[in-house]
VOZALUM-810898 format. One record per atom (N, C-alpha, C): residue number from 1; residue in one letter; atom name; x, y, z. Coordinates in nm, 4 decimals, m for minus. Atoms other than C-alpha are relative to their C-alpha. Layout:
VOZALUM-810898
<n NUM res A atom CA X X Y Y Z Z>
...
//
This chain:
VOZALUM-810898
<n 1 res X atom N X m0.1191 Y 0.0482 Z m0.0671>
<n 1 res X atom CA X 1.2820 Y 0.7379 Z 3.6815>
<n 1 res X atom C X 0.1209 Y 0.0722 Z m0.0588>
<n 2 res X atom N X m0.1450 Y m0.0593 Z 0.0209>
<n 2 res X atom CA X 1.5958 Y 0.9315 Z 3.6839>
<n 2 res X atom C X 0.1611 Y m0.0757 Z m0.0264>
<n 3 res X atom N X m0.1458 Y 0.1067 Z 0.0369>
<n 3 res X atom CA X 1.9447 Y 0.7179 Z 3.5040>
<n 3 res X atom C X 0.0437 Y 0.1019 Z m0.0321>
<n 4 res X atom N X m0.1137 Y m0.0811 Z 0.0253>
<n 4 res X atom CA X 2.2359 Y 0.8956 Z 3.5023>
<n 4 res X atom C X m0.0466 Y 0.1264 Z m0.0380>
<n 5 res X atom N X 0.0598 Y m0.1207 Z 0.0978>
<n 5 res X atom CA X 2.0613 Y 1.2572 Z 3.4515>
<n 5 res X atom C X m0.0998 Y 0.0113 Z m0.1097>
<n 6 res X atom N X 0.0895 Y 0.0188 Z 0.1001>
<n 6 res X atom CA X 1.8376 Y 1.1305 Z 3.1803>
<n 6 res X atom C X m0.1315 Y m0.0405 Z 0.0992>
<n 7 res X atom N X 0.1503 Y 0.0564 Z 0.0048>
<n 7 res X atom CA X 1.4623 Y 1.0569 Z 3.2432>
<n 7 res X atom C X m0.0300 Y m0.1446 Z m0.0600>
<n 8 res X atom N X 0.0183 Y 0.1038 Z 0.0612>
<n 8 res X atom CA X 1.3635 Y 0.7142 Z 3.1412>
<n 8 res X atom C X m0.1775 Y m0.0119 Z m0.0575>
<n 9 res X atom N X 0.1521 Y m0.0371 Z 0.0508>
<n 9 res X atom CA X 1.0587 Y 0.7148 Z 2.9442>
<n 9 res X atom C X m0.1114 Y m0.1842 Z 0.0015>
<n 10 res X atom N X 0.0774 Y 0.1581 Z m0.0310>
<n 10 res X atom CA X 0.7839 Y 0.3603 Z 2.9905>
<n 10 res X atom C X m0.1035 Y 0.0205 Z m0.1261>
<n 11 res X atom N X 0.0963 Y m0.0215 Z 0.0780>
<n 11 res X atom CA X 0.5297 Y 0.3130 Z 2.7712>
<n 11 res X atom C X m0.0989 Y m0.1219 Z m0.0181>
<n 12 res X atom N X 0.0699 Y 0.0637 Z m0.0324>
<n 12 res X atom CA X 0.2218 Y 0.1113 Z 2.7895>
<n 12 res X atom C X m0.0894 Y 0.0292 Z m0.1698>
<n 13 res X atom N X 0.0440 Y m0.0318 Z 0.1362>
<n 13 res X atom CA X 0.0818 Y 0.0312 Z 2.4328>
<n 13 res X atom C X m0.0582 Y m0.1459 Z m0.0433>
<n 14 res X atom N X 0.1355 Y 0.0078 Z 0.0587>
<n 14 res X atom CA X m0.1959 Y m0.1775 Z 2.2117>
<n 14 res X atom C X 0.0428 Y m0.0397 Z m0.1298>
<n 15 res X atom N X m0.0185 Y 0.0542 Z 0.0992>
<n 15 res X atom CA X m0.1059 Y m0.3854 Z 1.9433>
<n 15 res X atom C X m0.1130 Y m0.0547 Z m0.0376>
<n 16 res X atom N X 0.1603 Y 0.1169 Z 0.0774>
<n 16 res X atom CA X m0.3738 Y m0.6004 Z 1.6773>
<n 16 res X atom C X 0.0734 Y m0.0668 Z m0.1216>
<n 17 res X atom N X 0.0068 Y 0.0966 Z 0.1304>
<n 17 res X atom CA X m0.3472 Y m0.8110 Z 1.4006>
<n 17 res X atom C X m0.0587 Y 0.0455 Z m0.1561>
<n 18 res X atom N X 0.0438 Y m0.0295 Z 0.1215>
<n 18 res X atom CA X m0.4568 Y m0.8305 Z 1.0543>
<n 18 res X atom C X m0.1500 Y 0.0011 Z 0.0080>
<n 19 res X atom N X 0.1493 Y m0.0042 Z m0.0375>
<n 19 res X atom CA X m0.8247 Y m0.7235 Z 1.0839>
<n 19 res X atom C X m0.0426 Y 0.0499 Z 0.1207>
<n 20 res X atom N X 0.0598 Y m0.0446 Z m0.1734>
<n 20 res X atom CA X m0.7894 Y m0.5803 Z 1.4210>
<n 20 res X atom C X m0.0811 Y m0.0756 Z 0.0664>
<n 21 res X atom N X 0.0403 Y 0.1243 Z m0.1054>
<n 21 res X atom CA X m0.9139 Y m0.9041 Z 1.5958>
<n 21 res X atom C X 0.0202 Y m0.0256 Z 0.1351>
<n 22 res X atom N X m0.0447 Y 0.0271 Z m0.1379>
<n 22 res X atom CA X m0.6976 Y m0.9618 Z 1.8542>
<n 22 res X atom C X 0.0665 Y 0.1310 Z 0.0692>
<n 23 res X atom N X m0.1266 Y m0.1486 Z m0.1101>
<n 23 res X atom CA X m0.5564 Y m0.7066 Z 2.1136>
<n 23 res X atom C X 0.0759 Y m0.0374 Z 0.0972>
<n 24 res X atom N X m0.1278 Y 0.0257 Z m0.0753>
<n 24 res X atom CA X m0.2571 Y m0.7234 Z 2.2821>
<n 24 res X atom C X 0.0301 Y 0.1042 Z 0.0775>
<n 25 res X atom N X m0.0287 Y m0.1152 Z m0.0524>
<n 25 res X atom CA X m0.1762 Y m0.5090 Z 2.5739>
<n 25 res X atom C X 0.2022 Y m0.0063 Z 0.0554>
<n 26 res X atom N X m0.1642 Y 0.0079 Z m0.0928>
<n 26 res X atom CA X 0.2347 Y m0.4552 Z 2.7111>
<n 26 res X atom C X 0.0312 Y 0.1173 Z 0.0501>
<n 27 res X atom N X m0.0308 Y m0.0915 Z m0.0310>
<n 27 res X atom CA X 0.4570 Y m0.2502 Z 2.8640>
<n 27 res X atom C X 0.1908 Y m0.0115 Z m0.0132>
<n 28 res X atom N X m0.1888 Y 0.0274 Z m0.0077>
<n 28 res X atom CA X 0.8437 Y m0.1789 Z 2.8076>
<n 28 res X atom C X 0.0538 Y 0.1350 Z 0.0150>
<n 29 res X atom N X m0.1464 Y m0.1292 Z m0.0117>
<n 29 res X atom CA X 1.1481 Y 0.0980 Z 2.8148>
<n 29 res X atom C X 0.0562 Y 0.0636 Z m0.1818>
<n 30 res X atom N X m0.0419 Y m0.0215 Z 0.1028>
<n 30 res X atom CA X 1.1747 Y 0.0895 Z 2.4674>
<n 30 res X atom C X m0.0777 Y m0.0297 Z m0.1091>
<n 31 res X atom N X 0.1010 Y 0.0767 Z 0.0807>
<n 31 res X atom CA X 0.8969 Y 0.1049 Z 2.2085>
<n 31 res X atom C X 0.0564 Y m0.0786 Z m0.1570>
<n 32 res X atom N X m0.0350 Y 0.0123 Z 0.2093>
<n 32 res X atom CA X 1.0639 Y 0.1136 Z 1.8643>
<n 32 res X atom C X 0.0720 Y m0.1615 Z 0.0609>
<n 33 res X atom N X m0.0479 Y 0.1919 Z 0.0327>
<n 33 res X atom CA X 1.2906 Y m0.2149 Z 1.9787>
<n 33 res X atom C X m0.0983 Y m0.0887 Z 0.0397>
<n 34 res X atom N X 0.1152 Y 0.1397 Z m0.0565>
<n 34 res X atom CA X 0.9966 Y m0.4030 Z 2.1388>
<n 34 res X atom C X m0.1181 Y m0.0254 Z m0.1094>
<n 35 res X atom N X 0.1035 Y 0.0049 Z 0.0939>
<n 35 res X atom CA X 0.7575 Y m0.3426 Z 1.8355>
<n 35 res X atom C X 0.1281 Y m0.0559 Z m0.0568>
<n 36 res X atom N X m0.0517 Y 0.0959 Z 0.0854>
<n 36 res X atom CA X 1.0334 Y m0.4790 Z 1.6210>
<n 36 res X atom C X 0.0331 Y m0.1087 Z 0.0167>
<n 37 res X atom N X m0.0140 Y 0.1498 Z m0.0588>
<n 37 res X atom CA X 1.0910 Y m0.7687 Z 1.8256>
<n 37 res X atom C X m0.1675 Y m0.0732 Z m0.0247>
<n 38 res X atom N X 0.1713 Y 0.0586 Z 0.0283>
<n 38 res X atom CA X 0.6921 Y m0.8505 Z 1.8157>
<n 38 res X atom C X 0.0064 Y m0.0220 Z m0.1637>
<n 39 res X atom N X 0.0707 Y 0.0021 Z 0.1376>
<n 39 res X atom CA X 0.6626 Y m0.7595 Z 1.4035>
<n 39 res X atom C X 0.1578 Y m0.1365 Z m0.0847>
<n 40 res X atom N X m0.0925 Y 0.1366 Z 0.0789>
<n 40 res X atom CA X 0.9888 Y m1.0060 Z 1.3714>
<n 40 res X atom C X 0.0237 Y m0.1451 Z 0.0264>
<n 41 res X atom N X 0.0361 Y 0.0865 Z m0.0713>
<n 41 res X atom CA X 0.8311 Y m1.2442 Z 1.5696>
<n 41 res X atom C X 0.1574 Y m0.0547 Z 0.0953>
<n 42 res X atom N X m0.1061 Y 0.0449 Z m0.1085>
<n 42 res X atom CA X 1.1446 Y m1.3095 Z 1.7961>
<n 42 res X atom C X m0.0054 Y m0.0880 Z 0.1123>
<n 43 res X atom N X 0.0307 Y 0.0458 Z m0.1658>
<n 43 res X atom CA X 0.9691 Y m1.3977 Z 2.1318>
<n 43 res X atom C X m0.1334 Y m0.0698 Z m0.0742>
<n 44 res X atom N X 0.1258 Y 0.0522 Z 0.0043>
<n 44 res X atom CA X 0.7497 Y m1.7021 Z 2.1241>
<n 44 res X atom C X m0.1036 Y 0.0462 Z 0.1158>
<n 45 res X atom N X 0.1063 Y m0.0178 Z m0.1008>
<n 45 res X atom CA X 0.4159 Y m1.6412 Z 2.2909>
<n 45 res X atom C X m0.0835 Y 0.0621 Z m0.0451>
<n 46 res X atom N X 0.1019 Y m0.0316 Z 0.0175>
<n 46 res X atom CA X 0.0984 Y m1.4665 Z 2.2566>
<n 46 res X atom C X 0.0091 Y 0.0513 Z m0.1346>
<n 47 res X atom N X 0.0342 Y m0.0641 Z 0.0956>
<n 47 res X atom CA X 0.1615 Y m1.2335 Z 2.0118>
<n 47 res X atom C X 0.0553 Y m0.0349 Z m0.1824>
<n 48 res X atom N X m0.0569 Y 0.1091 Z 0.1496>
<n 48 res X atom CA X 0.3725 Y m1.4649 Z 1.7407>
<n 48 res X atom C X m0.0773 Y m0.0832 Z m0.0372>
<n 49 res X atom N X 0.1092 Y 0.0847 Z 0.0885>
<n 49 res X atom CA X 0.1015 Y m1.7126 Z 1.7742>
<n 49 res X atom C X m0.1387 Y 0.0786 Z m0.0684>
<n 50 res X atom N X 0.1790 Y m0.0681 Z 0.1110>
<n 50 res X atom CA X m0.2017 Y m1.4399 Z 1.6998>
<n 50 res X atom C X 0.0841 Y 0.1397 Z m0.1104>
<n 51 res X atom N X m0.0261 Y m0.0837 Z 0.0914>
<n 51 res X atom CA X 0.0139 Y m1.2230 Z 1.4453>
<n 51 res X atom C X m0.0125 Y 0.1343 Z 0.0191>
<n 52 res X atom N X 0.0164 Y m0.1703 Z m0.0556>
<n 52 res X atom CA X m0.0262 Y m0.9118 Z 1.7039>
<n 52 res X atom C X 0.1485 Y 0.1395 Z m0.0384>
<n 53 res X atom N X m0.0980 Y m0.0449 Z 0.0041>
<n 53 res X atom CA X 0.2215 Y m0.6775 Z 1.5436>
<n 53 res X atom C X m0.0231 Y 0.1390 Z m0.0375>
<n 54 res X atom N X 0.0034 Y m0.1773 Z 0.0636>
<n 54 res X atom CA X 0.0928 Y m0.3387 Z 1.4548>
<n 54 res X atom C X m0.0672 Y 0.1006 Z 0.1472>
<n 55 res X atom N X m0.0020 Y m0.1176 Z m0.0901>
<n 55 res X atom CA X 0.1023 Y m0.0567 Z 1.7020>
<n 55 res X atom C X m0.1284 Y 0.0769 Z m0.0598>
<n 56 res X atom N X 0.0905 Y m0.1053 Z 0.0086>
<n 56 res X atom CA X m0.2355 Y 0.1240 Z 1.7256>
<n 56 res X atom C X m0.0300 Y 0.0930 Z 0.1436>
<n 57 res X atom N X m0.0036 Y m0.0869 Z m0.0993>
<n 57 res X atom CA X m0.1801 Y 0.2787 Z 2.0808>
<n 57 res X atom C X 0.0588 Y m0.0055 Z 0.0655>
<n 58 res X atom N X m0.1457 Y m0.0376 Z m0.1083>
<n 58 res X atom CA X 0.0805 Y 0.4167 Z 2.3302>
<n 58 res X atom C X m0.0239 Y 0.0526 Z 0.0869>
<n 59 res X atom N X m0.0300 Y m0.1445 Z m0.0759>
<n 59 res X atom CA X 0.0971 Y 0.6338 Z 2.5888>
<n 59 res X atom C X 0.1417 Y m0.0140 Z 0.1111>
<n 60 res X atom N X m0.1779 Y m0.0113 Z m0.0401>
<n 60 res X atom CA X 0.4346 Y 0.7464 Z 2.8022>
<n 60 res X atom C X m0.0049 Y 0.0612 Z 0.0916>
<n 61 res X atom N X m0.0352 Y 0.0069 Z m0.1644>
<n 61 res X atom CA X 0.5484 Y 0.7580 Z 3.1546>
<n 61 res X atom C X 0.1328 Y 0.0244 Z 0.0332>
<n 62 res X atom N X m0.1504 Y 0.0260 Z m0.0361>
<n 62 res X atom CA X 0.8356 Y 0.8381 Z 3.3159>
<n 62 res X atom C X m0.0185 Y m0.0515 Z 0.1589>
<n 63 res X atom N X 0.0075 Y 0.0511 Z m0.0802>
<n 63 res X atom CA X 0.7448 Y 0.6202 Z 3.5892>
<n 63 res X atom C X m0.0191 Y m0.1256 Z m0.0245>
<n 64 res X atom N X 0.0131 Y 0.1384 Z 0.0003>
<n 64 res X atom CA X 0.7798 Y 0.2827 Z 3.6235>
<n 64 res X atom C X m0.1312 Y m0.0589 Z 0.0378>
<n 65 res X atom N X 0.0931 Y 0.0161 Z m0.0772>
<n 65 res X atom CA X 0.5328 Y 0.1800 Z 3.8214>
<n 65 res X atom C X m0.1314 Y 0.0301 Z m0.0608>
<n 66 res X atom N X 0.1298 Y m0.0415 Z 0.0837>
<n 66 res X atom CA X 0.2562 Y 0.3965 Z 3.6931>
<n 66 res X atom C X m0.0286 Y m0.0806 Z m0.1301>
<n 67 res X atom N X 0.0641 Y 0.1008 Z 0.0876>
<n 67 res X atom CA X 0.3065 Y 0.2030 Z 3.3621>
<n 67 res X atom C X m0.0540 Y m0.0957 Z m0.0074>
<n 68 res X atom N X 0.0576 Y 0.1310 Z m0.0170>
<n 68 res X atom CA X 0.2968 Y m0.0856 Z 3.5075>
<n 68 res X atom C X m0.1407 Y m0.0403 Z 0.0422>
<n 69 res X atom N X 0.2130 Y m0.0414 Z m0.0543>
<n 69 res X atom CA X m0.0702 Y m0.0268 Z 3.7098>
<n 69 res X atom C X m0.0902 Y 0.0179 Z m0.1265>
<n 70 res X atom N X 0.0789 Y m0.0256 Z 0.1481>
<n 70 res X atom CA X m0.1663 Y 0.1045 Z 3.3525>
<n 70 res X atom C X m0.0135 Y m0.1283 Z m0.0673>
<n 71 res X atom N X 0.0161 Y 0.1381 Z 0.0625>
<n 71 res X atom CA X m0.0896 Y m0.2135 Z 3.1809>
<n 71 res X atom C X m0.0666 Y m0.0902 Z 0.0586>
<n 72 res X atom N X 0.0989 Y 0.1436 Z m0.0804>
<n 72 res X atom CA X m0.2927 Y m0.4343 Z 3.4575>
<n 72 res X atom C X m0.1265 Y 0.0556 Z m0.0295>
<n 73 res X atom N X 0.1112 Y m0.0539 Z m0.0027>
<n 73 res X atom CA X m0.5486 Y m0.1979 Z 3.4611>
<n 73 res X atom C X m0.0751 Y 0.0003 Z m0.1390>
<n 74 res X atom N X 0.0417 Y 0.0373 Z 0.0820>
<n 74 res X atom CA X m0.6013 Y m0.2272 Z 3.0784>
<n 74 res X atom C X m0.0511 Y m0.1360 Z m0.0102>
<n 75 res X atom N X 0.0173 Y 0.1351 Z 0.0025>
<n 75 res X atom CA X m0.5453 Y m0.5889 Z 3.0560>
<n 75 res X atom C X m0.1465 Y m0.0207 Z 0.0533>
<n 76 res X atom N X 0.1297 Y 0.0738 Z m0.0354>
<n 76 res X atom CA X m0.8555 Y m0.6161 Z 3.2494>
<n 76 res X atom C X m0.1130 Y 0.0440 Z m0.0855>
<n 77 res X atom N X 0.1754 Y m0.1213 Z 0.0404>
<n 77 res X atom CA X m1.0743 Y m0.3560 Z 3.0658>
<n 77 res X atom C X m0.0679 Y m0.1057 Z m0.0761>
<n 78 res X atom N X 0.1527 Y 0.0915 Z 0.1142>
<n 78 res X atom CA X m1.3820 Y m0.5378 Z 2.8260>
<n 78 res X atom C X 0.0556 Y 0.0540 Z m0.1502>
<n 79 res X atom N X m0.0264 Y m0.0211 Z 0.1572>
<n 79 res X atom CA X m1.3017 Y m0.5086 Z 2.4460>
<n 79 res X atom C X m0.0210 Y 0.1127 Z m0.0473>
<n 80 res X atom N X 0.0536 Y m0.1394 Z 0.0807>
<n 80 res X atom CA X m1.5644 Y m0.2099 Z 2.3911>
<n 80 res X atom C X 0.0957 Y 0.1055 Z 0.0584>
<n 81 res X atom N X m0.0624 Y m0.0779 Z m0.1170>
<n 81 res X atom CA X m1.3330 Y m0.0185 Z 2.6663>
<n 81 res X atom C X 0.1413 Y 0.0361 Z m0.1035>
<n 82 res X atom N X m0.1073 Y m0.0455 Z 0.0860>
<n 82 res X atom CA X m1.0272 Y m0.0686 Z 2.4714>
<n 82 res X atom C X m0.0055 Y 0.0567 Z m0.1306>
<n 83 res X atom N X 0.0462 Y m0.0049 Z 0.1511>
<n 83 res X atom CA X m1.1653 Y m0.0332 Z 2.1177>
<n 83 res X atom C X m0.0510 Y 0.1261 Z 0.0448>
<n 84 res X atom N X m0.0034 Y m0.1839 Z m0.0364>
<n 84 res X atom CA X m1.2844 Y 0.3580 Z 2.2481>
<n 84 res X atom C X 0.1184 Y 0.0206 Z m0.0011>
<n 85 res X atom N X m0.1299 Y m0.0785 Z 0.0084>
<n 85 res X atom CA X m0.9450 Y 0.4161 Z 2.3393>
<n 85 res X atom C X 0.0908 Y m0.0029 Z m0.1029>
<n 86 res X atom N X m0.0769 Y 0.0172 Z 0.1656>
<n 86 res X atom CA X m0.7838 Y 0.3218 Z 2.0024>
<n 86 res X atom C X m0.0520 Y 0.0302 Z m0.0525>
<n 87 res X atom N X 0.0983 Y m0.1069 Z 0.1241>
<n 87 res X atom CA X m1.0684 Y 0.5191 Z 1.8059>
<n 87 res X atom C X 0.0893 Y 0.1369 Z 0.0490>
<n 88 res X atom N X 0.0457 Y m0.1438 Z m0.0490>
<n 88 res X atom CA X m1.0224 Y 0.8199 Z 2.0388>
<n 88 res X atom C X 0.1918 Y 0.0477 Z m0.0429>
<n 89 res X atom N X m0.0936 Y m0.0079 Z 0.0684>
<n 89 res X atom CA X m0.6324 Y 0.8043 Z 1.9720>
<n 89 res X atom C X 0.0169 Y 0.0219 Z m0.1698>
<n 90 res X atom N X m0.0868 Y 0.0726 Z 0.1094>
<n 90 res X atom CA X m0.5990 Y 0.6296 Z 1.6473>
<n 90 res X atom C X m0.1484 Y m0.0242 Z m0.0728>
<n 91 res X atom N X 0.1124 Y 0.0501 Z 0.0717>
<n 91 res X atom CA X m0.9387 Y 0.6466 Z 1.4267>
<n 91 res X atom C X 0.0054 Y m0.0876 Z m0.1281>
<n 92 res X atom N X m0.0187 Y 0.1399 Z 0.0794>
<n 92 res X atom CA X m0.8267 Y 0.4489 Z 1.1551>
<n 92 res X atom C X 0.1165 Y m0.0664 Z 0.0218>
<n 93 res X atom N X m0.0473 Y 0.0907 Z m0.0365>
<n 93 res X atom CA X m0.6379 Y 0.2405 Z 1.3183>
<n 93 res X atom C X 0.1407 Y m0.0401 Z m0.0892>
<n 94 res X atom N X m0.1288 Y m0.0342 Z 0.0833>
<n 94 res X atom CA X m0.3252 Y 0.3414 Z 1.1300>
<n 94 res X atom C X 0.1223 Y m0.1297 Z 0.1059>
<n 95 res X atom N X m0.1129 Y 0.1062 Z m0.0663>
<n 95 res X atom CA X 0.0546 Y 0.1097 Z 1.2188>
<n 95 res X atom C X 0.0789 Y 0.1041 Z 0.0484>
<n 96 res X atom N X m0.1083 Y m0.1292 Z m0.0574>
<n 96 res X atom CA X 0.1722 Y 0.3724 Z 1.4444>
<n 96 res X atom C X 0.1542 Y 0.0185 Z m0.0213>
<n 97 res X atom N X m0.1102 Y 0.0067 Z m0.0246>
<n 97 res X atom CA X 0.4811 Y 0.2193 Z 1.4528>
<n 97 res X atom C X 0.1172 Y 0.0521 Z m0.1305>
<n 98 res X atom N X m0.0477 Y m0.0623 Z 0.1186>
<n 98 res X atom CA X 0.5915 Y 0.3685 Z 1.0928>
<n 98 res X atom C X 0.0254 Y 0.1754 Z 0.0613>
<n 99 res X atom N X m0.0084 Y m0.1733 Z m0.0442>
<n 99 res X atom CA X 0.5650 Y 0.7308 Z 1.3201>
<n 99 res X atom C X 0.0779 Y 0.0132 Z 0.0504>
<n 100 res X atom N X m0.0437 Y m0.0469 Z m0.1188>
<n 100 res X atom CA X 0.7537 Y 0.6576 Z 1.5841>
<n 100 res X atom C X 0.1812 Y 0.0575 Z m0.0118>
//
């Protein structure tokens, strides 16, 4: 999406917990403030009550839309489905969010 001459970038990304237990899928406009809103628990809901705060996968769009299809289309996948795609990224399951 095109704002004012700039590109707007989306990003559809893969949070877990302590132990990589739980997975969390989202999508926003802005990763670095939305991971710090999750790791400072800000927003009640899913991921404040399961402690989902570490970034182990991303990927980036400059389409709205497309992210959004991406994020449903995860949400549904089966566990082993996602857990490939965060090896094939992210093999030890590093806190991305220290990269970004």
């Amino acid at each position: 999406m095109l704002l004012s001459g700039v590109y707007m970038n989306y990003y559809v990304y893969v949070l877990t917990n302590q132990g990589n237990k739980t997975l969390y899928v989202g999508v926003t406009n802005d990763l670095v403030k939305r991971i710090y809103e999750h790791k400072q628990k800000f927003v009640d809901g899913f991921t404040k009550k399961y402690c989902t705060d570490k970034l182990v996968y991303y990927e980036i769009t400059n389409d709205v839309m497309s992210a959004i299809e991406r994020e449903k289309q995860l949400k549904k996948w089966n566990r082993s489905w996602k857990l490939r795609l965060i090896k094939k990224m992210n093999p030890d399951w590093t806190d991305l969010y220290r990269s970004l």
